[in-house]
mmCIF file as gemmi writes it, N, C-alpha and C atoms, coordinates in Angstrom:
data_model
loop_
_atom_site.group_PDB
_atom_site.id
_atom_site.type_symbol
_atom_site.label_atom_id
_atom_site.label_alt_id
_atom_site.label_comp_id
_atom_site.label_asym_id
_atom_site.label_entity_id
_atom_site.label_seq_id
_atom_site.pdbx_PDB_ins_code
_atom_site.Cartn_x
_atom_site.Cartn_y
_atom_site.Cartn_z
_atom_site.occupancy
_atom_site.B_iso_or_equiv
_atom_site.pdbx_formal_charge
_atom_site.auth_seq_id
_atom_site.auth_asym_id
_atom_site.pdbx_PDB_model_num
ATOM 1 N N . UNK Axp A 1 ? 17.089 -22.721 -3.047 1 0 ? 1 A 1
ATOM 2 C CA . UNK Axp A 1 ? 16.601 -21.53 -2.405 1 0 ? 1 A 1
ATOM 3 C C . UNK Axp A 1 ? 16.351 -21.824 -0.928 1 0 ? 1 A 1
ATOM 4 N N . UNK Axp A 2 ? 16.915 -21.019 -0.129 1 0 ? 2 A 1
ATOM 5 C CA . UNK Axp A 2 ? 16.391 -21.098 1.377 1 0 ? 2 A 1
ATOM 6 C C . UNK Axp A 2 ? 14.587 -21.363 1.976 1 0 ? 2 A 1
ATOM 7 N N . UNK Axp A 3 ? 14.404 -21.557 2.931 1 0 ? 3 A 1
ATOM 8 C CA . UNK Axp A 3 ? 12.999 -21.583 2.966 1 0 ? 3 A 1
ATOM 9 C C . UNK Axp A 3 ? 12.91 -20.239 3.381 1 0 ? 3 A 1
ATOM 10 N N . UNK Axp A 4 ? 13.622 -19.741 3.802 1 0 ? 4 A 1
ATOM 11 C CA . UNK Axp A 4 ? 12.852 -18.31 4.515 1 0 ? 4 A 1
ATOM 12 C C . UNK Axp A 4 ? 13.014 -17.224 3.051 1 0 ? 4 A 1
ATOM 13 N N . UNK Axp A 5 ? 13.418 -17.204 2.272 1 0 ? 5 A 1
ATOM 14 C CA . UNK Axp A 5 ? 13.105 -16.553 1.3 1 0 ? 5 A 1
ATOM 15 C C . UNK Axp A 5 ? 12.59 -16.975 0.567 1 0 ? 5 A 1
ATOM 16 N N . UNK Axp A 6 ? 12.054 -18.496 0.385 1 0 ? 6 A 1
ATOM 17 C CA . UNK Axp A 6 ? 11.038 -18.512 -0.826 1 0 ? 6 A 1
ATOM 18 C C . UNK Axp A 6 ? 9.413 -18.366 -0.339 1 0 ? 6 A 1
ATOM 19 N N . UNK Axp A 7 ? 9.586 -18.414 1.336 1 0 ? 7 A 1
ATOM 20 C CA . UNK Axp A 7 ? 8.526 -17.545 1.783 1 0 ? 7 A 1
ATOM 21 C C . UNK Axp A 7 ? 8.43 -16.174 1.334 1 0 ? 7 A 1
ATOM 22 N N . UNK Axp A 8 ? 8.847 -15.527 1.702 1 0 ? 8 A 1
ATOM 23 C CA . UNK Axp A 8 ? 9.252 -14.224 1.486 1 0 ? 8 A 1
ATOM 24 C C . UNK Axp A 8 ? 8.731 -14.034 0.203 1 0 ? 8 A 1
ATOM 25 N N . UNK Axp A 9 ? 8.919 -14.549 -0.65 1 0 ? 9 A 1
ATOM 26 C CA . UNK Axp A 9 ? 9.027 -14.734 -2.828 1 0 ? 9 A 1
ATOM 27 C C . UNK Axp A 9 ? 7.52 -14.991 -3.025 1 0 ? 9 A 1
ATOM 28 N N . UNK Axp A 10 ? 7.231 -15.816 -2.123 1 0 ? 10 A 1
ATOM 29 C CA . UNK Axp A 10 ? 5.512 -16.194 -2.022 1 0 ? 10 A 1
ATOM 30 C C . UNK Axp A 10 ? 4.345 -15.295 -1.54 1 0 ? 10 A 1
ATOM 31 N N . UNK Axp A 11 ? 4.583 -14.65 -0.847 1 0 ? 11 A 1
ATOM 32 C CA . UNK Axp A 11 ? 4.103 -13.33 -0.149 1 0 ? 11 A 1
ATOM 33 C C . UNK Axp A 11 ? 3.412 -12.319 -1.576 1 0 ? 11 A 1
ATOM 34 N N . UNK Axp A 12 ? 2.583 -11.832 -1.852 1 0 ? 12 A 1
ATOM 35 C CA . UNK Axp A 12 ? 2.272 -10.37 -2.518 1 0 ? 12 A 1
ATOM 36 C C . UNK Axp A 12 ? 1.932 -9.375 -1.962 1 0 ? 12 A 1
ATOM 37 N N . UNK Axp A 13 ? 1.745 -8.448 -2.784 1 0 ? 13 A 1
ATOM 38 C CA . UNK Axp A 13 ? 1.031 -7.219 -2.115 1 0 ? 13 A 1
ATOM 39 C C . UNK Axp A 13 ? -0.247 -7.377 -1.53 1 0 ? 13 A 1
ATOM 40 N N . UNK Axp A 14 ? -0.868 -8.133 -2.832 1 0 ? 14 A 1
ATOM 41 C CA . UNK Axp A 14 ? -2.743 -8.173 -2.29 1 0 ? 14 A 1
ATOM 42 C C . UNK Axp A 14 ? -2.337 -8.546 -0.68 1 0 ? 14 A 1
ATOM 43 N N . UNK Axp A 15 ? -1.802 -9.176 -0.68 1 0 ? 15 A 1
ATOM 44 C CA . UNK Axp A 15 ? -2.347 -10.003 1.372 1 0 ? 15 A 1
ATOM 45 C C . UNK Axp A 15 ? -1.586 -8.957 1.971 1 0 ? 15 A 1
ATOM 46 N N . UNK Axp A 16 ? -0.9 -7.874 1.619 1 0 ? 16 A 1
ATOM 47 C CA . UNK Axp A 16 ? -0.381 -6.805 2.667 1 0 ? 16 A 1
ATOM 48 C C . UNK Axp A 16 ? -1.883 -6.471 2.98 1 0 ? 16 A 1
ATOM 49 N N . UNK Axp A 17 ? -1.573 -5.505 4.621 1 0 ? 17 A 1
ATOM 50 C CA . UNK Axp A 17 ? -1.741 -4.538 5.005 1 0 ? 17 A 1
ATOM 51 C C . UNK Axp A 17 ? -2.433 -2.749 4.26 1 0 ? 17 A 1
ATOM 52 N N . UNK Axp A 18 ? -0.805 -2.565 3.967 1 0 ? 18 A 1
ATOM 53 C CA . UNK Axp A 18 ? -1.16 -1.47 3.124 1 0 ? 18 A 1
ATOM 54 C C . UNK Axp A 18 ? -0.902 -1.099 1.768 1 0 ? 18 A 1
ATOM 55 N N . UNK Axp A 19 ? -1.796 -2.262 1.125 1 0 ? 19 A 1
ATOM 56 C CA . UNK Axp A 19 ? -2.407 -2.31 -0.232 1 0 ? 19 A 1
ATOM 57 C C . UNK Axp A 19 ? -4.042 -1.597 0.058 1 0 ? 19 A 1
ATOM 58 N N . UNK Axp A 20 ? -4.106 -0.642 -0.321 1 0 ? 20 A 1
ATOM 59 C CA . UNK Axp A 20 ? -5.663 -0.074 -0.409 1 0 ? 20 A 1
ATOM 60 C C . UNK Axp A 20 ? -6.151 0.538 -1.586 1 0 ? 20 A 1
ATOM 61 N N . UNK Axp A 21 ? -7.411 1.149 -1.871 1 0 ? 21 A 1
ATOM 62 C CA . UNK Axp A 21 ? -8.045 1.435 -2.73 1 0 ? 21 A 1
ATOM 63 C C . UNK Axp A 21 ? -7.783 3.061 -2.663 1 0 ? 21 A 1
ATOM 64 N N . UNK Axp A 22 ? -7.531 3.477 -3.773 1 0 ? 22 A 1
ATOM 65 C CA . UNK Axp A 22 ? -7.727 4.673 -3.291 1 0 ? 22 A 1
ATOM 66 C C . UNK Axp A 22 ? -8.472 5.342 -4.936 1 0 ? 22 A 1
ATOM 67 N N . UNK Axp A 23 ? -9.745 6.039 -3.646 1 0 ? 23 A 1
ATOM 68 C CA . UNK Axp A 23 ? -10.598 6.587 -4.819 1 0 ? 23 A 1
ATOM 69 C C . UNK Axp A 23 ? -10.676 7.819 -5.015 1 0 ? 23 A 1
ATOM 70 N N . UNK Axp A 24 ? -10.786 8.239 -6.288 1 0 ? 24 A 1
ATOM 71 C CA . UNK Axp A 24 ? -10.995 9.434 -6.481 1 0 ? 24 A 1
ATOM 72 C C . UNK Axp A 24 ? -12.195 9.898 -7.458 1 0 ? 24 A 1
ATOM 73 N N . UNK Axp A 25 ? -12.521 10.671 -7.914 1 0 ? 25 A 1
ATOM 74 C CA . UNK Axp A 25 ? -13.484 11.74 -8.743 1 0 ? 25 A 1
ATOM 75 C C . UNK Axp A 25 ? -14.101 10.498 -9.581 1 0 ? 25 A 1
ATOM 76 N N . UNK Axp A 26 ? -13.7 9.86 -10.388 1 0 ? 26 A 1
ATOM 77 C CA . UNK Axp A 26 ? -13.738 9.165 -11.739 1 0 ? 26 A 1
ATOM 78 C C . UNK Axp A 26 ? -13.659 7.414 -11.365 1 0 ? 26 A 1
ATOM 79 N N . UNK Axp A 27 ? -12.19 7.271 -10.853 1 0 ? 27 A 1
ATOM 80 C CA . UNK Axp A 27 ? -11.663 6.126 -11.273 1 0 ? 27 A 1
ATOM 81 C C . UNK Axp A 27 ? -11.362 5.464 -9.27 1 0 ? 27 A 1
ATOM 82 N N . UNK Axp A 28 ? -11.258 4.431 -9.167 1 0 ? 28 A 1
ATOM 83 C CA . UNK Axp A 28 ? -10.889 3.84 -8.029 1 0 ? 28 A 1
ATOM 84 C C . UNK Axp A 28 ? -9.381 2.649 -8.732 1 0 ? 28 A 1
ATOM 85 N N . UNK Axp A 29 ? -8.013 2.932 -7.524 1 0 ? 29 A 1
ATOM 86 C CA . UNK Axp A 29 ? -6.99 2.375 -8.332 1 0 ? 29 A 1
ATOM 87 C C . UNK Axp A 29 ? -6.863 2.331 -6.979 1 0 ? 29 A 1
ATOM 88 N N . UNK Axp A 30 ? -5.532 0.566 -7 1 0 ? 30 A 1
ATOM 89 C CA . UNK Axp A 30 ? -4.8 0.167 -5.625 1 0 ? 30 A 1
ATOM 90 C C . UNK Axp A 30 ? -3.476 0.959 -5.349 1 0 ? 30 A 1
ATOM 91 N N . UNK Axp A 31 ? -3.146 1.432 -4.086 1 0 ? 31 A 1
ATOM 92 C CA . UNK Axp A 31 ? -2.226 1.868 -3.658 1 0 ? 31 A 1
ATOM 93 C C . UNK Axp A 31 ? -1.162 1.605 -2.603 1 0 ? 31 A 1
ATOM 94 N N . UNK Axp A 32 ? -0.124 1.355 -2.478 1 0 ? 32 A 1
ATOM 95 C CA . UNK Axp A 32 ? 0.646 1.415 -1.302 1 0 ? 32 A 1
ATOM 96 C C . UNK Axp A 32 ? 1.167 2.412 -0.784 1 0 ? 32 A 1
ATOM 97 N N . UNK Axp A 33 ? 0.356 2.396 1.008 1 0 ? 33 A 1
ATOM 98 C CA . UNK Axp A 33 ? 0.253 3.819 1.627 1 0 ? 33 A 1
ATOM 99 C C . UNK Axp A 33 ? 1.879 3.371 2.789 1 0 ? 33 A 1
ATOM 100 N N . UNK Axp A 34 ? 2.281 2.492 2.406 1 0 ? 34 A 1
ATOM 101 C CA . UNK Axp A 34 ? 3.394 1.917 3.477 1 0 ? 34 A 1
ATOM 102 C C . UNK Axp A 34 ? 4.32 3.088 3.514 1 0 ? 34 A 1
ATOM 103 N N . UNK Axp A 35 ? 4.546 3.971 2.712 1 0 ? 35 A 1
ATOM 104 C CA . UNK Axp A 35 ? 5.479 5.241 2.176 1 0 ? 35 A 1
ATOM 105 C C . UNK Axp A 35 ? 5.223 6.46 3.252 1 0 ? 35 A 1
ATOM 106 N N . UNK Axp A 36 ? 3.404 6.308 3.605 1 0 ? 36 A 1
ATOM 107 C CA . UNK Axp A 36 ? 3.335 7.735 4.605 1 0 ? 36 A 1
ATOM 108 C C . UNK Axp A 36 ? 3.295 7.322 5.573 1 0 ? 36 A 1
ATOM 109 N N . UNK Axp A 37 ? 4.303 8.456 6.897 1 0 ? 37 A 1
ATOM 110 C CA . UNK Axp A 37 ? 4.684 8.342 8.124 1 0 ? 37 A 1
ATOM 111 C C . UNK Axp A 37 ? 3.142 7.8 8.701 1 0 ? 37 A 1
ATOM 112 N N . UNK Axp A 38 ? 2.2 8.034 8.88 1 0 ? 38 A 1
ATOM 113 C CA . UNK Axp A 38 ? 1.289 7.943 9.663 1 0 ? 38 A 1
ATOM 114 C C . UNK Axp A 38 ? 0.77 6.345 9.428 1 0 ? 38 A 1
ATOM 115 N N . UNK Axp A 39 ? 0.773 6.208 8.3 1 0 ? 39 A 1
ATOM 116 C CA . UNK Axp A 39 ? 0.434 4.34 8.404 1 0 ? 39 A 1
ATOM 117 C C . UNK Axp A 39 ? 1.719 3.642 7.903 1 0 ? 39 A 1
ATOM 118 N N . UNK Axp A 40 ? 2.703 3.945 7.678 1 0 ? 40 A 1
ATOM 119 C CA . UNK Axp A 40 ? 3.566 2.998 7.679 1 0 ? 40 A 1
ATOM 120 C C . UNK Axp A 40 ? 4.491 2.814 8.952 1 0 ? 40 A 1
ATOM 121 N N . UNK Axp A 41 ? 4.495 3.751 9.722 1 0 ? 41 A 1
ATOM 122 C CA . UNK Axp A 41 ? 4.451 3.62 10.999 1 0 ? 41 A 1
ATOM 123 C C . UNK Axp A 41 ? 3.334 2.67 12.136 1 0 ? 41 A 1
ATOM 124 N N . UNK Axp A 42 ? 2.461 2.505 11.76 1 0 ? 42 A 1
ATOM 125 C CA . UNK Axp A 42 ? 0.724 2.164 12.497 1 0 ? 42 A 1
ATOM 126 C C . UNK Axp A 42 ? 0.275 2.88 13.388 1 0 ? 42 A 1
ATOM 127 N N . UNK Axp A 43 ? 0.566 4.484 13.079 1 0 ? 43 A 1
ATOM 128 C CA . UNK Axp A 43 ? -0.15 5.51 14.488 1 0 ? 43 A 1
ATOM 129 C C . UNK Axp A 43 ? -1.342 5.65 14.091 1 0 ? 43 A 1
ATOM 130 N N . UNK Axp A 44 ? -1.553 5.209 12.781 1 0 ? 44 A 1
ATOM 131 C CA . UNK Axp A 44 ? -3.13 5.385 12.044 1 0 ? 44 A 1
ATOM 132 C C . UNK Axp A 44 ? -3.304 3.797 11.529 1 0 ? 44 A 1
ATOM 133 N N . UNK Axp A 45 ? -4.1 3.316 12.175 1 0 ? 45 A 1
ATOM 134 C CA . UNK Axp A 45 ? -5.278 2.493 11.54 1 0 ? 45 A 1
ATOM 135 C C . UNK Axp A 45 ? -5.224 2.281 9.711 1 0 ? 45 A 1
ATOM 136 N N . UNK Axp A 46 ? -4.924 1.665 9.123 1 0 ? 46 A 1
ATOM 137 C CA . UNK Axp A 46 ? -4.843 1.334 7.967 1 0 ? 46 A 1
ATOM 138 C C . UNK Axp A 46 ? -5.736 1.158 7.112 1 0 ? 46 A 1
ATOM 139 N N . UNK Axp A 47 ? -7.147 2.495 6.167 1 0 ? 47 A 1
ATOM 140 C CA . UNK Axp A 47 ? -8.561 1.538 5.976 1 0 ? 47 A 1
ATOM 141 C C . UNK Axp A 47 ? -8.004 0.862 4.89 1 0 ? 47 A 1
ATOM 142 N N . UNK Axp A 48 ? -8.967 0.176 4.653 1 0 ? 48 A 1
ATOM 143 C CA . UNK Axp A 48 ? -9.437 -0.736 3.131 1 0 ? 48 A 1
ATOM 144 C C . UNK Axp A 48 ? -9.45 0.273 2.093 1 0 ? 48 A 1
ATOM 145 N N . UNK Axp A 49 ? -9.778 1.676 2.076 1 0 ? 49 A 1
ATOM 146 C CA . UNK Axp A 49 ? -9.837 2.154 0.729 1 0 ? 49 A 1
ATOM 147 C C . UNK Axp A 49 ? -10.031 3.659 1.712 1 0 ? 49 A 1
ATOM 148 N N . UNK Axp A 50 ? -9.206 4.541 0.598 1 0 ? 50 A 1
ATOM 149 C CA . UNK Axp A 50 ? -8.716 5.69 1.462 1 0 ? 50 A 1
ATOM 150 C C . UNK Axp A 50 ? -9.156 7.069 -0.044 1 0 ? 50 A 1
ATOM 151 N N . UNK Axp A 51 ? -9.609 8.024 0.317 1 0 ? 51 A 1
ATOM 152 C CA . UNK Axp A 51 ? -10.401 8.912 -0.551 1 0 ? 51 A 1
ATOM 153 C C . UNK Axp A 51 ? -8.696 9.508 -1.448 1 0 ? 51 A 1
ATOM 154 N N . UNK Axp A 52 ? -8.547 9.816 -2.429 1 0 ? 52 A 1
ATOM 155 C CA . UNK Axp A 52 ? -7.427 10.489 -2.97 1 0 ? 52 A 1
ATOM 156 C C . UNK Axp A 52 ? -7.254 11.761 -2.463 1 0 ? 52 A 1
ATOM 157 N N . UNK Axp A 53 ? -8.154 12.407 -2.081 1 0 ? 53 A 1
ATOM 158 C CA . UNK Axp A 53 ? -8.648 13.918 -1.531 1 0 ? 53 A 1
ATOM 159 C C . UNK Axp A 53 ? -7.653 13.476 0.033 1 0 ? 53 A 1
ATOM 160 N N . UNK Axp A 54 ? -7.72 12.875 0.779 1 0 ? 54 A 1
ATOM 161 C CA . UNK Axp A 54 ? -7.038 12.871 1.913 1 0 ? 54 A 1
ATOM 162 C C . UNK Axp A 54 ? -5.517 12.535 1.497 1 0 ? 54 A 1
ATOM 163 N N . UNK Axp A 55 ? -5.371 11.88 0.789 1 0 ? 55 A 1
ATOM 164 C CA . UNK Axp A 55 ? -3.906 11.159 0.434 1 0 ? 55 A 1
ATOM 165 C C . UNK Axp A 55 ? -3.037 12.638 -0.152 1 0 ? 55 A 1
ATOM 166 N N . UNK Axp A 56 ? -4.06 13.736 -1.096 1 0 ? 56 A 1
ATOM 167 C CA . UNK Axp A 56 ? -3.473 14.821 -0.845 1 0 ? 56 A 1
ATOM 168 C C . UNK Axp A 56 ? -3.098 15.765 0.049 1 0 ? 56 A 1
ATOM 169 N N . UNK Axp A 57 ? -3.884 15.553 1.052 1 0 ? 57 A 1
ATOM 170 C CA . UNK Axp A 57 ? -3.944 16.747 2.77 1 0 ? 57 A 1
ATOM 171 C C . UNK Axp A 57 ? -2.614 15.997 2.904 1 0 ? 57 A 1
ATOM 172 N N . UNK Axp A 58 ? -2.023 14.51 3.229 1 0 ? 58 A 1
ATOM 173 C CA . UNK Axp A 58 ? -1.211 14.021 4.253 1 0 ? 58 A 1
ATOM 174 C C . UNK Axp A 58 ? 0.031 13.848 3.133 1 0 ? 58 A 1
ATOM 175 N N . UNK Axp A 59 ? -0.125 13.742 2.142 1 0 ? 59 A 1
ATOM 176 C CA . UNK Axp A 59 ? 1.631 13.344 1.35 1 0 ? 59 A 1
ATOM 177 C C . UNK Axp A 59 ? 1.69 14.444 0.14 1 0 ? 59 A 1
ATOM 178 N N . UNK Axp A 60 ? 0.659 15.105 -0.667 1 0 ? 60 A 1
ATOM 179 C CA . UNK Axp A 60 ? 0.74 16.416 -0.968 1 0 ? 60 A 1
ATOM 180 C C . UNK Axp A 60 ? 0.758 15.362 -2.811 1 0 ? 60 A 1
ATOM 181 N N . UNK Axp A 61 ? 1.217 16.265 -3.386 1 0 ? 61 A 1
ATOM 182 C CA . UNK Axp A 61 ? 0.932 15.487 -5.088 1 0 ? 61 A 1
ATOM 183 C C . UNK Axp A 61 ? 2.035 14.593 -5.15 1 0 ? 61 A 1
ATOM 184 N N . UNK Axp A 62 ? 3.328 14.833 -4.772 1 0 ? 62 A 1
ATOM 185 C CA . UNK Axp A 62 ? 4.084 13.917 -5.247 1 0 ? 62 A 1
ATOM 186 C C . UNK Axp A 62 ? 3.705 12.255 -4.203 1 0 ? 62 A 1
ATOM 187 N N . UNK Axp A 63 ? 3.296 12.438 -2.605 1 0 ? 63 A 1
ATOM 188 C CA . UNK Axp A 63 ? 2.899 11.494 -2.394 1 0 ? 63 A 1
ATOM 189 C C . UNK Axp A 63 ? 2.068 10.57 -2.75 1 0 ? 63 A 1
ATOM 190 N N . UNK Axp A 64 ? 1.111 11.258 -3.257 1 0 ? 64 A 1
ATOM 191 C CA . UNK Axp A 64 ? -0.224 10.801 -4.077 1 0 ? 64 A 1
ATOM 192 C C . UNK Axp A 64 ? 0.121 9.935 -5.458 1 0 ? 64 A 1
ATOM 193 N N . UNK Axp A 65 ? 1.027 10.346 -5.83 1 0 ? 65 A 1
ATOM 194 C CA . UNK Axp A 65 ? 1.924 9.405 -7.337 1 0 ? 65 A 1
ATOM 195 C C . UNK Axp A 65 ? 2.022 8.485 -7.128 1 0 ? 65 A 1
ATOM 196 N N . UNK Axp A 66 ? 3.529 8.735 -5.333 1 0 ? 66 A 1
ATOM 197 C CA . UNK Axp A 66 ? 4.097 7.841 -5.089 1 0 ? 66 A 1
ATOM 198 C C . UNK Axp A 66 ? 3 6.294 -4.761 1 0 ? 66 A 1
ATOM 199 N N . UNK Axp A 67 ? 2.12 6.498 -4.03 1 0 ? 67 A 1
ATOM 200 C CA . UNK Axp A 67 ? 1.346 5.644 -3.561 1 0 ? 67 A 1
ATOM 201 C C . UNK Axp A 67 ? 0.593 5.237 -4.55 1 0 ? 67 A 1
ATOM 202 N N . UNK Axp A 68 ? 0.224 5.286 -5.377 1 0 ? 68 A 1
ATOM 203 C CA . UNK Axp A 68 ? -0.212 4.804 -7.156 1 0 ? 68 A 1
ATOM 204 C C . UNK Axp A 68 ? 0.431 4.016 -7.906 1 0 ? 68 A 1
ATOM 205 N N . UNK Axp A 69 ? 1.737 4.142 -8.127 1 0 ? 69 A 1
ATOM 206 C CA . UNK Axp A 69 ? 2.434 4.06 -8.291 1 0 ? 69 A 1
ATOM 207 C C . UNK Axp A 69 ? 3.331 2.888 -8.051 1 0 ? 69 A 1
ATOM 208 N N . UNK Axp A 70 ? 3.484 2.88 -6.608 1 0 ? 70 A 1
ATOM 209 C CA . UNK Axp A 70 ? 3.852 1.32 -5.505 1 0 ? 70 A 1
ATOM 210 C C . UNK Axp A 70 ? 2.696 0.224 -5.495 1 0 ? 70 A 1
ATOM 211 N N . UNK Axp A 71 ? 1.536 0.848 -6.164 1 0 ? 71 A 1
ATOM 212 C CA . UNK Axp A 71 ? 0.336 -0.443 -5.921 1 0 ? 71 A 1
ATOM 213 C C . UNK Axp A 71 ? 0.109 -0.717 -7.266 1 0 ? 71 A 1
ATOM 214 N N . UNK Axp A 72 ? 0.585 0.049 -8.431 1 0 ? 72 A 1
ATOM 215 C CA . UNK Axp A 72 ? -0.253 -0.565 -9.593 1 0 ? 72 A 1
ATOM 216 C C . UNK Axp A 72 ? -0.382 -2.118 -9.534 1 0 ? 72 A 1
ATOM 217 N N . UNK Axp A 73 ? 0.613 -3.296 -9.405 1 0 ? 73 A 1
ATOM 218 C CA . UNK Axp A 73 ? 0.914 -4.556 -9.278 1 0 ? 73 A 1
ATOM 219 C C . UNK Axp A 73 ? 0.244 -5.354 -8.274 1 0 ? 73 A 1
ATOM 220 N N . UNK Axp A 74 ? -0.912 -5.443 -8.063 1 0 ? 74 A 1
ATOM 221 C CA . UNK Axp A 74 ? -0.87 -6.459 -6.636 1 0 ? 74 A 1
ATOM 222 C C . UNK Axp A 74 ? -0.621 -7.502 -6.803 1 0 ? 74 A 1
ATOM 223 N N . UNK Axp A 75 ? 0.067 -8.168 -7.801 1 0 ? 75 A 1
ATOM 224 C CA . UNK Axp A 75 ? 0.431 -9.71 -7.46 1 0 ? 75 A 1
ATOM 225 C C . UNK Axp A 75 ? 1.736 -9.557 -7.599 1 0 ? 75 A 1
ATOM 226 N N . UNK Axp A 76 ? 2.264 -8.581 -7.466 1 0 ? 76 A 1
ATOM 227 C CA . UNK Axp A 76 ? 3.807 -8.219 -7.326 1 0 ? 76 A 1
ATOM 228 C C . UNK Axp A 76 ? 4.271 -8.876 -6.308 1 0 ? 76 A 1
ATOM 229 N N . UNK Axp A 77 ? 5.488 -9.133 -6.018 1 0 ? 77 A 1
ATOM 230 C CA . UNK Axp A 77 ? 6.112 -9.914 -4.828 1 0 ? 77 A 1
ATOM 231 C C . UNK Axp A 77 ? 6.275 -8.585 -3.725 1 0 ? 77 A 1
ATOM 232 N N . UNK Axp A 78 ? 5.928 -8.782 -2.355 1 0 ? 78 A 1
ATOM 233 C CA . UNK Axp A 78 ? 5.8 -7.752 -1.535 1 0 ? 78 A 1
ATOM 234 C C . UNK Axp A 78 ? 6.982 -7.377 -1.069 1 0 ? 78 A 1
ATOM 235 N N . UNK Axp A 79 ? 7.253 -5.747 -0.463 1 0 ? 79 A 1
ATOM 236 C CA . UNK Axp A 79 ? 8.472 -5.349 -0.127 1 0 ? 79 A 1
ATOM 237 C C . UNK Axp A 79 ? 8.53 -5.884 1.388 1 0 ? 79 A 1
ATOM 238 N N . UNK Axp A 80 ? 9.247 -5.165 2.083 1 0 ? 80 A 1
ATOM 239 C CA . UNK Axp A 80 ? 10.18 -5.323 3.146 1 0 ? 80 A 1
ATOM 240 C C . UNK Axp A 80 ? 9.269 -4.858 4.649 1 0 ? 80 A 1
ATOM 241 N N . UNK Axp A 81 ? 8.304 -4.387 3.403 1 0 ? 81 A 1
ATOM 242 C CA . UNK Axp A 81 ? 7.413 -3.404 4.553 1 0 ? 81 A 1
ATOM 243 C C . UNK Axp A 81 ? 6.29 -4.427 5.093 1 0 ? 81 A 1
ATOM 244 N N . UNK Axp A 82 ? 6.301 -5.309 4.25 1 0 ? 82 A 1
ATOM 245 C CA . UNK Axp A 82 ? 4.917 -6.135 4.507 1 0 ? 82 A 1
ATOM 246 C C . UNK Axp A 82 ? 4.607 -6.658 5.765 1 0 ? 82 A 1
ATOM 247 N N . UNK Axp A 83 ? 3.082 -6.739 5.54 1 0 ? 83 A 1
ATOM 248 C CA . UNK Axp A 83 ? 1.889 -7.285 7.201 1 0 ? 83 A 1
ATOM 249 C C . UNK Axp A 83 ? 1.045 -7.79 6.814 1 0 ? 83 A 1
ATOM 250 N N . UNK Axp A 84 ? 0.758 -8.837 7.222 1 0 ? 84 A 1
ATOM 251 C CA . UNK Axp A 84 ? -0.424 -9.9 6.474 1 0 ? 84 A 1
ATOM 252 C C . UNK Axp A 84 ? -2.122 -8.702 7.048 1 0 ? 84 A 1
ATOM 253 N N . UNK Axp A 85 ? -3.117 -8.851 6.235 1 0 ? 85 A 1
ATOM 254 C CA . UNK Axp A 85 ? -3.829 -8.521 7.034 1 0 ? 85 A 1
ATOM 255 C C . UNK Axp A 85 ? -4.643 -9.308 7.306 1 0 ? 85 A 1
ATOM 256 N N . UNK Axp A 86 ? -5.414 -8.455 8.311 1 0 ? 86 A 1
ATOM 257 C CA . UNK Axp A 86 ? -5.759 -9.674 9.314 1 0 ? 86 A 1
ATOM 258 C C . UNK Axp A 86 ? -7.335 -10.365 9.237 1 0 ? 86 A 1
């Protein structure tokens, strides 16, 4: 295996960026927000844990899946999108 991809292979979600919490009514579950224009871009600040109620204003229900969805795993091997945080 190359070294630059078994870096890459070593990497997870947890140490991304935009792996966050996202809470709602009941339950608090991890999400990857890397999907919406506004933080996967970085015009927005990235928090630690983001209300589900907003994740509906900015990506609407199907975004809200999507980002559920991309985080169930945090020891998943990270995508393409990844940023250590800091």
């Amino acid at each position: 295996m190359l070294p630059e991809l078994r870096e890459k292979a070593v990497v997870t979600c947890r140490l991304c960026v935009f792996l966050v919490e996202v809470a709602g009514r009941e339950e608090t579950r991890t999400g990857c927000v890397a999907g919406i224009k506004e933080y996967g871009t970085l015009r927005k600040r990235v928090p630690r844990s983001i209300k589900a109620l907003e994740l509906l204003r900015r990506a609407g229900k199907d975004g809200l899946k999507e980002v559920l969805s991309r985080g169930a795993d945090p020891d998943s091997v990270a995508c393409g999108l990844y940023r250590p945080r800091p």
